[in-house]
Rosetta silent file (secondary structure, phi, psi, omega in degrees, C-alpha in Angstrom):
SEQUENCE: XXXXXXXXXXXXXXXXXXXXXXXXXXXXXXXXXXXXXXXXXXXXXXXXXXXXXXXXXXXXXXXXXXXXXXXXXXXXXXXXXXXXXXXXXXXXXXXXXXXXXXXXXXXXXXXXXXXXXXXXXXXXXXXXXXXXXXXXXXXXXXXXXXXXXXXXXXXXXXXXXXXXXXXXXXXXXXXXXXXXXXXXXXXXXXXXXXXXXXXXXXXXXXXXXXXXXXXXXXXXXXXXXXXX
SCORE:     score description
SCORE:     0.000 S_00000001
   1 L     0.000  134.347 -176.205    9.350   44.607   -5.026 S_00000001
   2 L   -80.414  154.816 -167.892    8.676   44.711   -1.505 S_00000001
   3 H   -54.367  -39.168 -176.488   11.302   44.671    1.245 S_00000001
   4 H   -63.005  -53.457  153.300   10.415   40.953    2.205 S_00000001
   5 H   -43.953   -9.201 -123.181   11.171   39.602   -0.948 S_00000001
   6 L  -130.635   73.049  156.237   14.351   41.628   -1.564 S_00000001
   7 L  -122.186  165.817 -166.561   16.843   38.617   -0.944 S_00000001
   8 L  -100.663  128.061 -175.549   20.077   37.615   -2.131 S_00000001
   9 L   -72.581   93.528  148.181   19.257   33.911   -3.811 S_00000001
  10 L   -45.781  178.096  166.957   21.564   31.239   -1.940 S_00000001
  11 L   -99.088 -176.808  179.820   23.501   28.510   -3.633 S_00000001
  12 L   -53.945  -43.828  177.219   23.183   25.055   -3.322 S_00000001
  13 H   -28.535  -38.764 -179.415   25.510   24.986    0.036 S_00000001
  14 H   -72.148  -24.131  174.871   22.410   26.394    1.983 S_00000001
  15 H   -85.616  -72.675  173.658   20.338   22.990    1.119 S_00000001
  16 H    -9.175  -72.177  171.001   23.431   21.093    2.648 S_00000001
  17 H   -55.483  -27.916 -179.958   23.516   22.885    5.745 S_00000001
  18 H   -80.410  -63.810  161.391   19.619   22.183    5.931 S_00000001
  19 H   -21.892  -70.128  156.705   20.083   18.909    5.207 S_00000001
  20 H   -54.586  -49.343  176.441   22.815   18.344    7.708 S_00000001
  21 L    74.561  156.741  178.315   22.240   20.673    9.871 S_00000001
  22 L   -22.105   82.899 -169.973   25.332   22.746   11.658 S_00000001
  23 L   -62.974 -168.258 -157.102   28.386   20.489   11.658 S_00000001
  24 L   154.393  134.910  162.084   31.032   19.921   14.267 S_00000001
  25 L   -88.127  118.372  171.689   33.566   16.966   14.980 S_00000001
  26 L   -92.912  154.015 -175.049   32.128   15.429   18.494 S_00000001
  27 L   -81.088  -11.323  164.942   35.173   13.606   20.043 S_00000001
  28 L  -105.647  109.701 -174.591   33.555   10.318   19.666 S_00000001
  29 L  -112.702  136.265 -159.267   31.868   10.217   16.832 S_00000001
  30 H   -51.190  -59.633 -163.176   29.137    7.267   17.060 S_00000001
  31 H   -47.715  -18.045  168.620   28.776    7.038   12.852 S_00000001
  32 H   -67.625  -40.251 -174.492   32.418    5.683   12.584 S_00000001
  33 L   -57.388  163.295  166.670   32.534    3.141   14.589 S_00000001
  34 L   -97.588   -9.750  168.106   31.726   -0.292   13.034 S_00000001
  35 L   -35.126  114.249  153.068   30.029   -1.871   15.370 S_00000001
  36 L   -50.119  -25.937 -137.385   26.690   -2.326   13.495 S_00000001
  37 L  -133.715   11.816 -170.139   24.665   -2.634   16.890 S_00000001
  38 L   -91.436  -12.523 -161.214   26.188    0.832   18.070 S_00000001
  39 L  -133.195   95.972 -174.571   23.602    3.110   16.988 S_00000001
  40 L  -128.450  156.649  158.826   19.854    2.403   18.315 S_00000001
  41 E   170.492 -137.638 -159.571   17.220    4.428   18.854 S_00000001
  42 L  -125.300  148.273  177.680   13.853    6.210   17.659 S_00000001
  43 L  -127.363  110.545  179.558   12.830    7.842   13.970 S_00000001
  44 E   -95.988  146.346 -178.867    9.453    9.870   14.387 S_00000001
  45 L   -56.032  160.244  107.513    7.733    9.726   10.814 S_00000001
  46 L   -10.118  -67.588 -172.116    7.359   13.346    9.009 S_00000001
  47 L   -80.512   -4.202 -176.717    4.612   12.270    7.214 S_00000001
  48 L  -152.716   32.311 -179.019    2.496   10.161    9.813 S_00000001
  49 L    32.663   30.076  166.831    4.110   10.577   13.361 S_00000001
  50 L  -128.819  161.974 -174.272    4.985    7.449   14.105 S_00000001
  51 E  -107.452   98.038  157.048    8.049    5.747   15.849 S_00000001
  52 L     8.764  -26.369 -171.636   10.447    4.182   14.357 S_00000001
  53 L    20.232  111.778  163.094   12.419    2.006   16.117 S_00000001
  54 E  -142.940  179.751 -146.507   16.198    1.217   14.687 S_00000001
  55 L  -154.971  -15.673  171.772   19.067   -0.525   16.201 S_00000001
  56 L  -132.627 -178.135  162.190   21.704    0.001   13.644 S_00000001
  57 L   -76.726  -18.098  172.969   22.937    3.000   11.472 S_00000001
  58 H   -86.362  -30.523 -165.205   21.779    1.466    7.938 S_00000001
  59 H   -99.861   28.948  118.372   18.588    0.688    9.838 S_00000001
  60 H   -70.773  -42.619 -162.993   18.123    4.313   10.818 S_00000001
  61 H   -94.422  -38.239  153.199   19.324    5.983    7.876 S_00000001
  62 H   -26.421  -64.051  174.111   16.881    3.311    5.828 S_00000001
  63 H   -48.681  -21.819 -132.615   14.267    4.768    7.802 S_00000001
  64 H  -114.117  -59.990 -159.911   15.148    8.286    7.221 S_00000001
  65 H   -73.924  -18.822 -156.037   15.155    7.503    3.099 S_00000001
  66 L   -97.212  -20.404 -152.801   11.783    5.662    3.191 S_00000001
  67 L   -99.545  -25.961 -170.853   10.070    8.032    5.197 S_00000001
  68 L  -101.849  -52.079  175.335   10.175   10.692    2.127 S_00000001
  69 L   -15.242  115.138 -174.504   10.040    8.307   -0.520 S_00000001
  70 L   -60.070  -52.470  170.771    7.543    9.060   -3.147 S_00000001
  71 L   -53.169    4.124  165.779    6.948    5.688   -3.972 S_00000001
  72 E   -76.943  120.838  145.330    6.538    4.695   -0.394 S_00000001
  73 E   -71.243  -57.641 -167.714    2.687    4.259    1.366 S_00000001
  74 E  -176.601  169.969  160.055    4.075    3.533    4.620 S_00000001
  75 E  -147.440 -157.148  147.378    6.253    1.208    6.425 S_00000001
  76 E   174.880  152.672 -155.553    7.903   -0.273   10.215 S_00000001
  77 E   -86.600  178.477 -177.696   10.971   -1.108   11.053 S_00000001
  78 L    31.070   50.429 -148.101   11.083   -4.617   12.983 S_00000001
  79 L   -93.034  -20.967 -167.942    7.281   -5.395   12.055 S_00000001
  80 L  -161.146  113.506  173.337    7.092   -9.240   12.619 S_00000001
  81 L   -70.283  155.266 -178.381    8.861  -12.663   14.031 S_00000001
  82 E  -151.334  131.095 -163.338    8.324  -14.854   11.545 S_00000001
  83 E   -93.012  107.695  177.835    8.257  -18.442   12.072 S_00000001
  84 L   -82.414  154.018 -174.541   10.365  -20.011    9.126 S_00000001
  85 L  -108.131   42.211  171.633   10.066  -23.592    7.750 S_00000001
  86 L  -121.037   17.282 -171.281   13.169  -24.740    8.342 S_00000001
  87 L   119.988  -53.413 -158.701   12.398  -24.321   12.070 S_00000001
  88 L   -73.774 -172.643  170.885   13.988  -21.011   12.512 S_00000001
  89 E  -141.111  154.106  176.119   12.727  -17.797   13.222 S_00000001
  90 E  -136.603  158.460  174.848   13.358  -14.050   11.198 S_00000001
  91 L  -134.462  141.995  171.377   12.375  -10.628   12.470 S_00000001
  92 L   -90.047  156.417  176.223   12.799   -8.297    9.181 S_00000001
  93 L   -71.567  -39.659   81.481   14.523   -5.103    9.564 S_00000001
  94 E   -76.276  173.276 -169.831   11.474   -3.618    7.644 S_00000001
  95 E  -137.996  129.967 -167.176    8.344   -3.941    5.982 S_00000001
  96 E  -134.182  131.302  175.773    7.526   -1.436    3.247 S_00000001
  97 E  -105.799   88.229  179.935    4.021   -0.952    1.442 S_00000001
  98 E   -46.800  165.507  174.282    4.783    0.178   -1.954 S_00000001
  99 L   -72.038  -32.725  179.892    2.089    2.999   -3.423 S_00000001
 100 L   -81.847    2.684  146.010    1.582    0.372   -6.541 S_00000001
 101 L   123.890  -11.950  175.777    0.238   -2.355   -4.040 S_00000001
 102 L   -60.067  155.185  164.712    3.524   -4.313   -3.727 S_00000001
 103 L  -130.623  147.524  169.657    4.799   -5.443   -0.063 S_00000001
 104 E  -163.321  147.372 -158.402    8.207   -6.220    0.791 S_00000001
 105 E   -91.317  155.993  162.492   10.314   -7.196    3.752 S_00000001
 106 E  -154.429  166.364 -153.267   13.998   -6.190    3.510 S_00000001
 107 E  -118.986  150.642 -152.101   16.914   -7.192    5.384 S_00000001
 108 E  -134.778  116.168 -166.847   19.377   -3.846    5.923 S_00000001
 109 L  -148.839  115.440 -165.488   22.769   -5.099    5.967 S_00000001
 110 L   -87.496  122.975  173.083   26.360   -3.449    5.688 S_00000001
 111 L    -5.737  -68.541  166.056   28.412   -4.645    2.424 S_00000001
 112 L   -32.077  -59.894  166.804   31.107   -6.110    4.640 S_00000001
 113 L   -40.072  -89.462 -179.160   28.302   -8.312    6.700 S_00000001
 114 L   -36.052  -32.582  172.553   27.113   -9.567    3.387 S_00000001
 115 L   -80.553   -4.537  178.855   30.340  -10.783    1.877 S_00000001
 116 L  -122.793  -20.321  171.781   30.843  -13.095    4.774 S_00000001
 117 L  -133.060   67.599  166.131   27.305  -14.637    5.228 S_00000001
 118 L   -17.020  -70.715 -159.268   25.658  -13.815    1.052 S_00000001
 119 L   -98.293   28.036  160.604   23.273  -16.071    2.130 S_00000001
 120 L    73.876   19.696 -171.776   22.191  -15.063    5.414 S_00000001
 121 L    47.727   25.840  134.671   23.774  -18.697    7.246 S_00000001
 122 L    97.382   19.722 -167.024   21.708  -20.477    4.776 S_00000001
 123 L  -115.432  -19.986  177.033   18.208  -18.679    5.846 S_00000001
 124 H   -55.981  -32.695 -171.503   17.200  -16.569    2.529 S_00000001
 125 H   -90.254  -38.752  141.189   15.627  -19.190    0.731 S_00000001
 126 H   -18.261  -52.643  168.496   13.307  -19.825    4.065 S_00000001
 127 H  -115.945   23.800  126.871   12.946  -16.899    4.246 S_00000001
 128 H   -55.085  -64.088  149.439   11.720  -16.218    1.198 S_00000001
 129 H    -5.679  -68.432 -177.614    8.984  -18.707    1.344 S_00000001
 130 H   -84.638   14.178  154.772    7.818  -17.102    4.099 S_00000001
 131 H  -102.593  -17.857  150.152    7.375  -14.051    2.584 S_00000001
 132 H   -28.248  -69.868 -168.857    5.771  -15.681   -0.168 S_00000001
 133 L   -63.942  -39.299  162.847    3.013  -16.980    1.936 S_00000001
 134 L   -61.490   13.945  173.685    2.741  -13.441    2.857 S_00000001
 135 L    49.328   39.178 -175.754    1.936  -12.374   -0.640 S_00000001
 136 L  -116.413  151.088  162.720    5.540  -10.255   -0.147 S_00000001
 137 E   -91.535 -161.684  121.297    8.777  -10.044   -1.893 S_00000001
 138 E  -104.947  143.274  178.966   12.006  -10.098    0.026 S_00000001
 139 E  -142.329  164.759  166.606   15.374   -8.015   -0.834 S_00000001
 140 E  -127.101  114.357  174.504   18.968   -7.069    1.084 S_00000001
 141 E  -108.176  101.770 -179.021   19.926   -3.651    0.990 S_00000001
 142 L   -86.232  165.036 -165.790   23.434   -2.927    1.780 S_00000001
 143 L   -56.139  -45.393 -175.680   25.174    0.574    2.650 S_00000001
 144 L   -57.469   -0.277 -171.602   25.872    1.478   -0.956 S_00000001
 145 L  -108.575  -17.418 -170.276   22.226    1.875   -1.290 S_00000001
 146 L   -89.270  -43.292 -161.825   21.426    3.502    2.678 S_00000001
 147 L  -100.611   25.242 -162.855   24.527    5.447    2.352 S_00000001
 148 L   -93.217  137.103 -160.011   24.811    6.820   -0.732 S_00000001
 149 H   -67.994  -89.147 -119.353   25.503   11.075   -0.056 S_00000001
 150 H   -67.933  -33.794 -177.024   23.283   12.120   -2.884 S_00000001
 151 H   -69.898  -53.993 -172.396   19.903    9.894   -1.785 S_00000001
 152 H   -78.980  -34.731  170.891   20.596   10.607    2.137 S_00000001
 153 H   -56.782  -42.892  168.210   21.624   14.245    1.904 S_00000001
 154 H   -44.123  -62.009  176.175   18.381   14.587   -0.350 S_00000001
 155 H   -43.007  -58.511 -157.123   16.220   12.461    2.347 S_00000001
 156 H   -60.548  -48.886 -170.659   17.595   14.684    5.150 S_00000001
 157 H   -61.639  -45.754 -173.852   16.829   18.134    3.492 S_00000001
 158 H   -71.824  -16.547  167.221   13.175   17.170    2.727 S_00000001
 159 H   -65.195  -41.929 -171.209   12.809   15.993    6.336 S_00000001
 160 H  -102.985   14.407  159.153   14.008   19.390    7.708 S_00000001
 161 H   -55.629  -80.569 -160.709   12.116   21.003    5.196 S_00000001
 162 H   -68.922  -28.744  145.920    9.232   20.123    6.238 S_00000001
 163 H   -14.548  -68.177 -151.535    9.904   20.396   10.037 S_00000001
 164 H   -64.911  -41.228 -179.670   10.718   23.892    9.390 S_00000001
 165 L   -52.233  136.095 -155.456    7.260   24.526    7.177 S_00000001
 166 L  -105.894  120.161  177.607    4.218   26.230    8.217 S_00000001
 167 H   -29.965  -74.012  176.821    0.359   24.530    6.709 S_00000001
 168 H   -23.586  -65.020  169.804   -0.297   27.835    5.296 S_00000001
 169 H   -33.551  -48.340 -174.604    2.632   27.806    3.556 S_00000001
 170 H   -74.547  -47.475  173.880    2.535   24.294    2.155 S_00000001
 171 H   -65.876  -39.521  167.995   -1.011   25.398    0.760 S_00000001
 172 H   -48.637  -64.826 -172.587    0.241   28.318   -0.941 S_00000001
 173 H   -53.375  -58.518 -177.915    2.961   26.932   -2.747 S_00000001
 174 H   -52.813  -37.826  175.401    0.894   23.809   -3.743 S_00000001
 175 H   -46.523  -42.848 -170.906   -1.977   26.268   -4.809 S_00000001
 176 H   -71.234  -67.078  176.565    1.017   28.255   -7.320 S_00000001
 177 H   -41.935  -43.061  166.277    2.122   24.740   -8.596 S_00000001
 178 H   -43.019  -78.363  178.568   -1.512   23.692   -9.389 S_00000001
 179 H   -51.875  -37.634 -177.130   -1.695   27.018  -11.536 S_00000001
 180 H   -95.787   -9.780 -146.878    1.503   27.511  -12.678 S_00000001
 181 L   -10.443 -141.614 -156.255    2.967   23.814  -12.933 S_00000001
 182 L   -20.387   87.349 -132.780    6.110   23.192  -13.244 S_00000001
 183 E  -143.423  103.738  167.910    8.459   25.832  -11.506 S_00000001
 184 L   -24.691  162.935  178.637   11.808   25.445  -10.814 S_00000001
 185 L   -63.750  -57.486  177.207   12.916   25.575   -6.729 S_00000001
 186 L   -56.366  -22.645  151.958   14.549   28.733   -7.287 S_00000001
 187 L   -82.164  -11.886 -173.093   11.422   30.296   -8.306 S_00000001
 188 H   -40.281  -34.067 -155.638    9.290   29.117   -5.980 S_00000001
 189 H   -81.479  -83.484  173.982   10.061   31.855   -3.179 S_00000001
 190 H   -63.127    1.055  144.805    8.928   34.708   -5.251 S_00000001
 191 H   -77.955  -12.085  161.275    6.108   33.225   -7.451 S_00000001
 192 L  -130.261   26.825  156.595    4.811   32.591   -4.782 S_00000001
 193 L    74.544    3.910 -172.716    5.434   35.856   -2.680 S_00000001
 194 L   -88.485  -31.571 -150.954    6.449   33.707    0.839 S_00000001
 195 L   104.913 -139.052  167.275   10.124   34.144    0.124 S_00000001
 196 H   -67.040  -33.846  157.045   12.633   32.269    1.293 S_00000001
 197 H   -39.659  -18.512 -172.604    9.854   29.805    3.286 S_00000001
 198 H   -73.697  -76.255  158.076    8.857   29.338    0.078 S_00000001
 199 H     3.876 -101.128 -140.763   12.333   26.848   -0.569 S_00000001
 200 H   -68.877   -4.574  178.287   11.319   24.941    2.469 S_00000001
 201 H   -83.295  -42.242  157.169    7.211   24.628    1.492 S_00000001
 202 H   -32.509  -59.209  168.145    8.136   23.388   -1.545 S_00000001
 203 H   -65.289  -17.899 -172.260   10.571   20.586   -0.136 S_00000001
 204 H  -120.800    3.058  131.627    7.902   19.456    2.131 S_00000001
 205 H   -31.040  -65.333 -165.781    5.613   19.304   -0.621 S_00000001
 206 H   -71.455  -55.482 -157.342    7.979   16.531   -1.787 S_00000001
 207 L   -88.198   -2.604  164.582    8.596   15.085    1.428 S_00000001
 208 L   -88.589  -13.626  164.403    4.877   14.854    2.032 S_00000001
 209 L    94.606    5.245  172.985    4.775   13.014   -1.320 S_00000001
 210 L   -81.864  -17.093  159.406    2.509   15.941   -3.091 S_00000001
 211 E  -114.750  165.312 -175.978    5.298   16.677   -5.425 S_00000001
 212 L   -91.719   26.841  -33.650    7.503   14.275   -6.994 S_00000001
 213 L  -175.053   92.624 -176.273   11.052   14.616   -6.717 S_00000001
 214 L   -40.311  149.387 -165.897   14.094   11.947   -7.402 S_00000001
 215 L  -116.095    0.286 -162.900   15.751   10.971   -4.375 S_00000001
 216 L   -99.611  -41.187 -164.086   18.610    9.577   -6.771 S_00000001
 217 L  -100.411  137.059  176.566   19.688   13.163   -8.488 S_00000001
 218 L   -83.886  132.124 -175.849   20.670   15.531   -6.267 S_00000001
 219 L   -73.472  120.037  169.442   18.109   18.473   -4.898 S_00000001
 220 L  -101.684 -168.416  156.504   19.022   22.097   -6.320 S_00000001
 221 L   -75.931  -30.033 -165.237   17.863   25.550   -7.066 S_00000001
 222 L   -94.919    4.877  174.285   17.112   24.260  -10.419 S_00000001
 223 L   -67.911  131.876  154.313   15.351   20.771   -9.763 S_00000001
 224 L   -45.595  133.622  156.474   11.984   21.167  -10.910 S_00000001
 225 E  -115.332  168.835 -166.430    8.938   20.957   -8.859 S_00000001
 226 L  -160.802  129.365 -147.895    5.840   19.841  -10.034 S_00000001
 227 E   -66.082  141.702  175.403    2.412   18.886   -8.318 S_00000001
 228 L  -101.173    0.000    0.000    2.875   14.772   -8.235 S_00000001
């Protein structure tokens, strides 16, 4: 075995830290607060470059899960005022274009929020309609579903997966999965001779949507990959 290959095989802890990236207590830390309206700013796509826009922490961290999603085409955050027929007006928090042809607006909302106005001050069934007429559903997605650790640590690692990955790379590995299919993570690095790069070509396989990968079960050495 050649010297490059010759590595000691992290544990899962090493996907964390990718995932996460280097922690630290900052003395304010923004994600606590409760403000909903505390946290805005920009999400560039992985998979398409484009920018995001979000304005709260569910609707960044939305962004963040969606952007990996296999079952995701594409989406954007704030995509349309919408003139409702009760007068009013809605802007959706997103608009998501499933791969099976579905569209659907969703409204990104923290648990807390939701228990004191269910029904959106009486605007849901409006604005349903008008998502009708858009040949769209509508849904409300609350924190247990943006925050849940195993689905966002999982989003985050295949995002800084693929950051970290090199084209070359990404072709190799998919070429050994073509041939080989199915291959655990932990083999990946030395079936397919990159090493440890192999781990992150693999993940960004996934987070490019060429392999398929639950976003619900938490990513290991031993989750399979597999060419989607």
């Amino acid at each position: 075995m050649s010297s490059e290959l010759a590595f000691v095989m992290p544990d899962d802890s090493c996907l964390d830290e990718l995932a996460y990236g280097v922690r630290y207590d900052p003395v304010r830390d923004p994600r606590t607060r409760r403000n909903a309206r505390s946290i805005t700013g920009e999400l560039i796509s992985v998979r398409d470059s484009v920018c995001h826009v979000f304005e709260s922490l569910g609707e960044m961290r939305t962004a963040i899960i969606l952007d990996v999603s296999h079952d995701v085409a594409g989406f954007r955050t704030q995509p349309e005022r919408m003139h409702l027929d009760d007068g009013g007006t809605y802007t959706p928090d997103v608009q998501i274009w499933w791969r099976d042809g579905r569209v659907t607006y969703r409204e990104v909302k923290p648990d807390e929020k939701l228990i004191e106005k269910p029904d959106l001050d009486g605007r849901v069934d409006p604005i349903r309609r008008a998502c009708a007429e858009r040949s769209a559903d509508f849904e409300i997605v609350t924190d247990r579903w943006y925050s849940d650790p195993v689905r966002l640590r999982n989003a985050n690692l295949l995002r800084h997966a693929f950051r970290r990955s090199r084209a070359d790379d990404l072709a190799a590995v998919a070429d050994l999965l073509s041939r080989r299919g199915a291959l655990p993570l932990s083999e990946v690095p030395r079936e397919s001779g990159l090493g440890p790069a192999g781990h992150y070509a693999a993940l960004a396989l996934a987070a490019a949507r060429r392999c398929h990968v639950d976003l619900g079960m938490a990513i290991g050495f031993d989750t399979m990959m597999r060419l989607a």
